[in-house]
PyMOL commands that place a pseudoatom at each C-alpha (Angstrom):
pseudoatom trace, name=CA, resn=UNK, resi=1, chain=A, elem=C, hetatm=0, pos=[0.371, -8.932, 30.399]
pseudoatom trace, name=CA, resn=UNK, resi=2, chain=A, elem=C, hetatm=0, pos=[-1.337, -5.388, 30.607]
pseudoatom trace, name=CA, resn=UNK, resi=3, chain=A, elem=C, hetatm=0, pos=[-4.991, -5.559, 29.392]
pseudoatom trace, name=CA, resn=UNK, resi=4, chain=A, elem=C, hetatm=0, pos=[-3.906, -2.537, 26.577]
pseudoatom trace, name=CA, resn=UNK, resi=5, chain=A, elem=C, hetatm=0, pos=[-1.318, -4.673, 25.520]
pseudoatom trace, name=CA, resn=UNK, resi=6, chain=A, elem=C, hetatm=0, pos=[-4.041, -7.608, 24.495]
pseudoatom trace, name=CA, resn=UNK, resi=7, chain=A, elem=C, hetatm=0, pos=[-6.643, -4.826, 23.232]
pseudoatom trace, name=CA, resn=UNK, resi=8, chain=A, elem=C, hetatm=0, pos=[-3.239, -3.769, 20.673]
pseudoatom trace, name=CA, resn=UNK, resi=9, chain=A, elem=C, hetatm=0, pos=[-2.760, -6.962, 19.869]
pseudoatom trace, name=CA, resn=UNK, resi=10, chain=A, elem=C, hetatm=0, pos=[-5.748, -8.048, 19.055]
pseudoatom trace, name=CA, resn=UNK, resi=11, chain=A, elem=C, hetatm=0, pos=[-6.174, -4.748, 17.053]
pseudoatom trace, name=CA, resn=UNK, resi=12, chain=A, elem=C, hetatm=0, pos=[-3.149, -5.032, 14.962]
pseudoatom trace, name=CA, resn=UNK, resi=13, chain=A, elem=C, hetatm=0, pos=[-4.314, -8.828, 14.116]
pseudoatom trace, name=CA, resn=UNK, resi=14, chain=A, elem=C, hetatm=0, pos=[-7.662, -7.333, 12.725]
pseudoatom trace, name=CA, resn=UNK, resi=15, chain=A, elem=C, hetatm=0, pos=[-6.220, -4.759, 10.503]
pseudoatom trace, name=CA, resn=UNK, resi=16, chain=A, elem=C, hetatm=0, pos=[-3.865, -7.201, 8.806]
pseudoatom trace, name=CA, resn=UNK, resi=17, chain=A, elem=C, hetatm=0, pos=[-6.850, -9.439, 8.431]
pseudoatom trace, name=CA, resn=UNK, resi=18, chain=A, elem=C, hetatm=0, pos=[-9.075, -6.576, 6.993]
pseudoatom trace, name=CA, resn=UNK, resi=19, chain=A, elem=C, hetatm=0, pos=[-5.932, -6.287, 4.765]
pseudoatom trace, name=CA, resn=UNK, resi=20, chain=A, elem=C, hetatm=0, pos=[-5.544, -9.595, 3.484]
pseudoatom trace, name=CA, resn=UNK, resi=21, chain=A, elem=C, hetatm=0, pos=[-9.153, -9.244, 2.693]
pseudoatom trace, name=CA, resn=UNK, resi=22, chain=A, elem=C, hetatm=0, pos=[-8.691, -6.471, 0.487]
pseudoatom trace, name=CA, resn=UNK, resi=23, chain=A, elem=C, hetatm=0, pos=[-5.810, -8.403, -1.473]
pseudoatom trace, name=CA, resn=UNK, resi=24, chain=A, elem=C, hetatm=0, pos=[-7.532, -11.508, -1.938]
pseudoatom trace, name=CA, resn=UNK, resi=25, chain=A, elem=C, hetatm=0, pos=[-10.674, -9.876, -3.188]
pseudoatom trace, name=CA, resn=UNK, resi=26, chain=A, elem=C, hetatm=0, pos=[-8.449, -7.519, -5.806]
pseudoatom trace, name=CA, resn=UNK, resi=27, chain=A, elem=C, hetatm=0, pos=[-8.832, -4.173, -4.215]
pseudoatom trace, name=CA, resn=UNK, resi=28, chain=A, elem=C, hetatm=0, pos=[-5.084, -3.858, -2.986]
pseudoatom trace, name=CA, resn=UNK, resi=29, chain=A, elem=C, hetatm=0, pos=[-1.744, -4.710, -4.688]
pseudoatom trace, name=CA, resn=UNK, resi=30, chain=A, elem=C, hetatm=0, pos=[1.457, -6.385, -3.058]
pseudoatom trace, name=CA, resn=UNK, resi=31, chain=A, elem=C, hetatm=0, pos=[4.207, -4.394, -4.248]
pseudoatom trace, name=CA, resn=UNK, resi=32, chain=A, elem=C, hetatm=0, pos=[8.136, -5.617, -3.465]
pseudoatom trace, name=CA, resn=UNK, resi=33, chain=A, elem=C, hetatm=0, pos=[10.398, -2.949, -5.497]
pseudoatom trace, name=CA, resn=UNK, resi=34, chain=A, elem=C, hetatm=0, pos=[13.156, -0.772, -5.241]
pseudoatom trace, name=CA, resn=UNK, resi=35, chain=A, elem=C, hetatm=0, pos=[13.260, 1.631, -8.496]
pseudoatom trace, name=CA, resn=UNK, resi=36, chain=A, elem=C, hetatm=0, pos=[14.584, 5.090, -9.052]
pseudoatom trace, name=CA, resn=UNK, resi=37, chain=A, elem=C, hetatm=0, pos=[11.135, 6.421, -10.501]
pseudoatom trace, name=CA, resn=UNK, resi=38, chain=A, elem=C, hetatm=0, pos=[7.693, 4.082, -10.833]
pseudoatom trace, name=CA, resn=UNK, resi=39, chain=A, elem=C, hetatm=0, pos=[4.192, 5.376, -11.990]
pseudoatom trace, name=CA, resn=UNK, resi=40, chain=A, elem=C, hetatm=0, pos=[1.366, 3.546, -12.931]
pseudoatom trace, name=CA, resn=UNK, resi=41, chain=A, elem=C, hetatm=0, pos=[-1.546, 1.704, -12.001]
pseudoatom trace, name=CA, resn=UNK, resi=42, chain=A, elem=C, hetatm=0, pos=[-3.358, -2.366, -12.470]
pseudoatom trace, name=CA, resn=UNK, resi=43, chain=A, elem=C, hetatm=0, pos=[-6.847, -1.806, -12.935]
pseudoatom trace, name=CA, resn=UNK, resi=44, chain=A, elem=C, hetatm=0, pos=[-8.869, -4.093, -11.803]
pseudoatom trace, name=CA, resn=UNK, resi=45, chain=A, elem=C, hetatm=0, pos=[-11.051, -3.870, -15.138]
pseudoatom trace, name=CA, resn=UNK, resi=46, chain=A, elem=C, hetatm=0, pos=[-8.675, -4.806, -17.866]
pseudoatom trace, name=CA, resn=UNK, resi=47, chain=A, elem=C, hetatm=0, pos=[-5.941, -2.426, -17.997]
pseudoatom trace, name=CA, resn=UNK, resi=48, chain=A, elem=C, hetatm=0, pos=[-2.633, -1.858, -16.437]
pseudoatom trace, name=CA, resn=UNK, resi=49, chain=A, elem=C, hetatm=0, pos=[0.099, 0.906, -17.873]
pseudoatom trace, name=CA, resn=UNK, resi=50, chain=A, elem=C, hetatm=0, pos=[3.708, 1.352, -15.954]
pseudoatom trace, name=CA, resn=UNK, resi=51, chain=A, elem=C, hetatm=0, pos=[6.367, 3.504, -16.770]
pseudoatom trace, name=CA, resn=UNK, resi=52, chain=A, elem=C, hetatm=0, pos=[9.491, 2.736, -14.470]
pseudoatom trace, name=CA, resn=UNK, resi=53, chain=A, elem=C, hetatm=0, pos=[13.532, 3.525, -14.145]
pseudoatom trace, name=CA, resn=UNK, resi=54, chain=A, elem=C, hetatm=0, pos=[15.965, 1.046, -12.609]
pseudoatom trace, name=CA, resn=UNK, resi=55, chain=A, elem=C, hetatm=0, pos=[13.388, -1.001, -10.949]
pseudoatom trace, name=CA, resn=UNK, resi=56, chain=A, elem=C, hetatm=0, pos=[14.122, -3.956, -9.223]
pseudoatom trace, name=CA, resn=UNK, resi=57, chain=A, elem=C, hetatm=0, pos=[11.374, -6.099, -7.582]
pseudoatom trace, name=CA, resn=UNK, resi=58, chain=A, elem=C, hetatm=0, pos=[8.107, -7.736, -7.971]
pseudoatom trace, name=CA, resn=UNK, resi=59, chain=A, elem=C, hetatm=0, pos=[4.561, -6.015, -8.167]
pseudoatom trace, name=CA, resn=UNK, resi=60, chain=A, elem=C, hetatm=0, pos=[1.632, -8.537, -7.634]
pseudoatom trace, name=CA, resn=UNK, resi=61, chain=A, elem=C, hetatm=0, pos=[-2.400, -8.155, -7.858]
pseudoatom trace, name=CA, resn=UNK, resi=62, chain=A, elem=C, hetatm=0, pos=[-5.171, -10.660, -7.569]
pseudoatom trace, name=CA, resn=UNK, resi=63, chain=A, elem=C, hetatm=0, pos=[-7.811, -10.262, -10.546]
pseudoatom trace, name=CA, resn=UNK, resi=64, chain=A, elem=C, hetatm=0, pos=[-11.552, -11.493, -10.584]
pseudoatom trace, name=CA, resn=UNK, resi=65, chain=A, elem=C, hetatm=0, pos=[-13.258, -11.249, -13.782]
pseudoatom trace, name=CA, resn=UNK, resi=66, chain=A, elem=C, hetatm=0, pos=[-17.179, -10.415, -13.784]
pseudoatom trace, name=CA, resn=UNK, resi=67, chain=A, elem=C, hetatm=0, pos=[-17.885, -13.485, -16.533]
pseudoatom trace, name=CA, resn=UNK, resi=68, chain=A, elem=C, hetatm=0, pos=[-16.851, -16.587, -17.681]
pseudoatom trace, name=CA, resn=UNK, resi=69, chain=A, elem=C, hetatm=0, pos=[-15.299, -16.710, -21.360]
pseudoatom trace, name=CA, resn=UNK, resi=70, chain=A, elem=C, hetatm=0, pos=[-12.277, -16.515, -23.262]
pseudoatom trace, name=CA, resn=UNK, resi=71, chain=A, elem=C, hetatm=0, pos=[-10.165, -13.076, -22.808]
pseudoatom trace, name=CA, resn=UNK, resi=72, chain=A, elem=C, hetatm=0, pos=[-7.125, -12.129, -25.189]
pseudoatom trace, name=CA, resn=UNK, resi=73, chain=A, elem=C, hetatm=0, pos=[-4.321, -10.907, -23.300]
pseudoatom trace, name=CA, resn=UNK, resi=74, chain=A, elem=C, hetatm=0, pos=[-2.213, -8.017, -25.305]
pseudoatom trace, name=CA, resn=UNK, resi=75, chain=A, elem=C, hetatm=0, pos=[1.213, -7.677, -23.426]
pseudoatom trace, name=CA, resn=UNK, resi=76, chain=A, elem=C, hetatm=0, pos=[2.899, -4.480, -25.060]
pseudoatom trace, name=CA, resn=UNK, resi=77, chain=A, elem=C, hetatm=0, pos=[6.648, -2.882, -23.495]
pseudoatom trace, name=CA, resn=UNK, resi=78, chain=A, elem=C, hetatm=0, pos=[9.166, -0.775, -24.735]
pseudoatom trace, name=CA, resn=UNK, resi=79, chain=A, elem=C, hetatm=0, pos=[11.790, -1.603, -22.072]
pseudoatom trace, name=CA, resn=UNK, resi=80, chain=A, elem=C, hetatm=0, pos=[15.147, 0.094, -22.600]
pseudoatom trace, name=CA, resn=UNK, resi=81, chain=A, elem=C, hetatm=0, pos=[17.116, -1.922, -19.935]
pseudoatom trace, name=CA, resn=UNK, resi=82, chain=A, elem=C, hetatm=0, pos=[17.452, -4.761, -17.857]
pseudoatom trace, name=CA, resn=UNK, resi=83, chain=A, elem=C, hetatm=0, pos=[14.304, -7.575, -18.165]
pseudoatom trace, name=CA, resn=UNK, resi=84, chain=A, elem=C, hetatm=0, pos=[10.322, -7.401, -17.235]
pseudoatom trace, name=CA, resn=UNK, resi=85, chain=A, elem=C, hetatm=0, pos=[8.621, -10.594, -16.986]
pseudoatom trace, name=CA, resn=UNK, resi=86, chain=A, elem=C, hetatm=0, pos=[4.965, -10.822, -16.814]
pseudoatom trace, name=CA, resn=UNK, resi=87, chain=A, elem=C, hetatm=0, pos=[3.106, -14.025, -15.016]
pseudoatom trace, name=CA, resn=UNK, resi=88, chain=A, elem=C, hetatm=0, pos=[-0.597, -14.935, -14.987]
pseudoatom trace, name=CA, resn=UNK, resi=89, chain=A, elem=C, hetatm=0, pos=[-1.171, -17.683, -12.345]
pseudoatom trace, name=CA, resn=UNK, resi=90, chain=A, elem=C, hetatm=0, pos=[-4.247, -19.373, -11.682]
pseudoatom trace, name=CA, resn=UNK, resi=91, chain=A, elem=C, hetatm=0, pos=[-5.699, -20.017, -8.081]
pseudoatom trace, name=CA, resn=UNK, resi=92, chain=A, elem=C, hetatm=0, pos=[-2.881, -22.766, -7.696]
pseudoatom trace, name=CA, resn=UNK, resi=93, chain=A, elem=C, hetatm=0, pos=[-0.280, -20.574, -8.265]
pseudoatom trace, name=CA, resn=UNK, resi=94, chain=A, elem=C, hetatm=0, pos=[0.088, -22.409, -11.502]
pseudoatom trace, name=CA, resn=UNK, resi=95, chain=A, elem=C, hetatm=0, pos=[1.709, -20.479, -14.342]
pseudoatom trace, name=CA, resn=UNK, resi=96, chain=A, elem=C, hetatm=0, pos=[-0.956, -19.748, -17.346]
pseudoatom trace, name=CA, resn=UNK, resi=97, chain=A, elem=C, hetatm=0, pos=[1.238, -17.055, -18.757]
pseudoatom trace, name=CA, resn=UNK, resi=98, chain=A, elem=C, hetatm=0, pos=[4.955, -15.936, -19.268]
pseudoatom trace, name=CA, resn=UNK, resi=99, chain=A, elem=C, hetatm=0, pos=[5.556, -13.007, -21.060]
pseudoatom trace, name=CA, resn=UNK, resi=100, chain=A, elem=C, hetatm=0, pos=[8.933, -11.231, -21.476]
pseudoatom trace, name=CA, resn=UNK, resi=101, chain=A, elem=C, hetatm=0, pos=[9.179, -10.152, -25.286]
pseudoatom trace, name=CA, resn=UNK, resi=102, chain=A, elem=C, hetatm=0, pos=[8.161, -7.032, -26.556]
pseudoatom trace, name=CA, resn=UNK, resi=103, chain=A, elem=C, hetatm=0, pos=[4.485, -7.547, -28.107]
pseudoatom trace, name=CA, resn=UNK, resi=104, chain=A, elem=C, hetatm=0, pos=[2.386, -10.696, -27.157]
pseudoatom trace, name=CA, resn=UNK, resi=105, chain=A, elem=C, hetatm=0, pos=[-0.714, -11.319, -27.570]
pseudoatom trace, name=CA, resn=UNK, resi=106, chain=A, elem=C, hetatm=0, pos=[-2.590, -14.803, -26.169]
pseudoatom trace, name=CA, resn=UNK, resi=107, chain=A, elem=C, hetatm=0, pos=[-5.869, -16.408, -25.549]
pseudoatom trace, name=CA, resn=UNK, resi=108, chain=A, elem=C, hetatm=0, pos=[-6.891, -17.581, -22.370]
pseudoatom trace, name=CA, resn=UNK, resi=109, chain=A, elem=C, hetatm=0, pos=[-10.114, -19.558, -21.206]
pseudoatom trace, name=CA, resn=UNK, resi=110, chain=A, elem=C, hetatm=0, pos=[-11.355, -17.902, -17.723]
pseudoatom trace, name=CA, resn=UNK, resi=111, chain=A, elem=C, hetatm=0, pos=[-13.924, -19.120, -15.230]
pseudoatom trace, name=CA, resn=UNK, resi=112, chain=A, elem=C, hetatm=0, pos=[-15.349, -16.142, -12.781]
pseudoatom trace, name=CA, resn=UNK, resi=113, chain=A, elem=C, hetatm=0, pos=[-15.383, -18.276, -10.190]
pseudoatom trace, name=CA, resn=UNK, resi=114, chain=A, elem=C, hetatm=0, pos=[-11.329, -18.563, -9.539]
pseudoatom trace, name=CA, resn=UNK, resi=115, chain=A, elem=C, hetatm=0, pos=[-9.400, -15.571, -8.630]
pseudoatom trace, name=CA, resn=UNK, resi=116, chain=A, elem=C, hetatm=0, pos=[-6.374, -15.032, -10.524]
pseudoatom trace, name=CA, resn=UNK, resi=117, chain=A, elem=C, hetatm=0, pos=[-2.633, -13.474, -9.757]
pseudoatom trace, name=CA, resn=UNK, resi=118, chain=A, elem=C, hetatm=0, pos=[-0.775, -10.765, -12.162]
pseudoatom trace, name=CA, resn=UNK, resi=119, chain=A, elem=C, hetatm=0, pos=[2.649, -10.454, -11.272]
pseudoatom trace, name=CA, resn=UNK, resi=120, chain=A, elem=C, hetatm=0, pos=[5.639, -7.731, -12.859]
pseudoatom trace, name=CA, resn=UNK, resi=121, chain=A, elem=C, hetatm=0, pos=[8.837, -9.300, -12.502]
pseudoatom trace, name=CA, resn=UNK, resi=122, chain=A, elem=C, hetatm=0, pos=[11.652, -6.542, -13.152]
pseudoatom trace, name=CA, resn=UNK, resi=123, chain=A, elem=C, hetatm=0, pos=[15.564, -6.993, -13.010]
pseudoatom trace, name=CA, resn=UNK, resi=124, chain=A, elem=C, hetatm=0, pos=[16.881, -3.949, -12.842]
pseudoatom trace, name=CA, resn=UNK, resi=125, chain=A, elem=C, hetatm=0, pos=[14.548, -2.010, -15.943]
pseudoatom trace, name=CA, resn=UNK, resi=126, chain=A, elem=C, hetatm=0, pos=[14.071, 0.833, -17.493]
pseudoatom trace, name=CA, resn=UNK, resi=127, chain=A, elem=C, hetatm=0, pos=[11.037, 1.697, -19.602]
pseudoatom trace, name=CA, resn=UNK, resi=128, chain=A, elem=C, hetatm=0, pos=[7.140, 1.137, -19.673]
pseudoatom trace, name=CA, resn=UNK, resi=129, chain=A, elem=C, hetatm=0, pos=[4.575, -1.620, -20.383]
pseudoatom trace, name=CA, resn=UNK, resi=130, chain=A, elem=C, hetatm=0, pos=[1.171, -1.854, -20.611]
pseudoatom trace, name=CA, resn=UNK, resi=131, chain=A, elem=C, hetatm=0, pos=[-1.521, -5.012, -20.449]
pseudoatom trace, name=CA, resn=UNK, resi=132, chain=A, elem=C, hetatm=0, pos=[-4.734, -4.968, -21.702]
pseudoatom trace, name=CA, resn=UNK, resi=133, chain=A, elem=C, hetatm=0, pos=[-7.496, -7.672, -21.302]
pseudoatom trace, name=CA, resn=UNK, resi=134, chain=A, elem=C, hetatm=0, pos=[-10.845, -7.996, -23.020]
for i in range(1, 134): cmd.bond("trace and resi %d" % i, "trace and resi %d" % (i + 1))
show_as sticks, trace
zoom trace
């Protein structure tokens, strides 16, 4: 093997790590979807709003909260077709929350040292949602 072909290799191994990095510390999303028109944004300090049209897929984010306390979770969507499902795991990958009504609103004990997942679900939907923590 070619001594450039090493040097690429080795370089395209560092930027996936240096992107992995930036997911697992919160600072980039995974996003899986297929959808006809998609806007919006998960911030990383309480407050995610999309508007979507025939989206199919999964969007995912890690979150890490600055304290330890309980949050309340407001899940709010006015979806017009097909299904959005919202999950909250915990480091595990163990489901805290499943949202796929309309308006929820829960209570949830968080420790600031675990990193937790949000992930959007959608089958085939139309509409918007929004997710507020505080």
């Amino acid at each position: 093997m070619s001594e450039t072909f090493i040097v690429q290799i080795i370089m395209a191994l560092f930027v996936c790590l240096f992107l992995y990095m930036l997911y697992i510390n919160g600072f980039l999303l995974f996003n899986m979807k297929i959808a006809d028109y998609f806007i919006g944004y998960i911030k990383r300090d309480g407050f995610v709003s999309l508007n979507f049209e025939g989206c199919k897929g999964k969007v995912s984010r890690i979150i890490r909260f600055k304290e330890s306390r309980e949050y309340v979770f407001t899940y709010h969507s006015e979806v017009t077709e097909g299904v959005v499902t919202v999950k909250f795991l915990d480091k595990q990958k163990q489901e805290i929350i499943s949202c796929s009504t309309s308006d929820s609103q829960i209570k949830i004990k968080i420790d600031k040292k675990n990193t937790y997942r949000l992930i959007f679900n959608f089958s085939n939907a139309t509409g918007k949602c929004t997710v507020v923590w505080k």
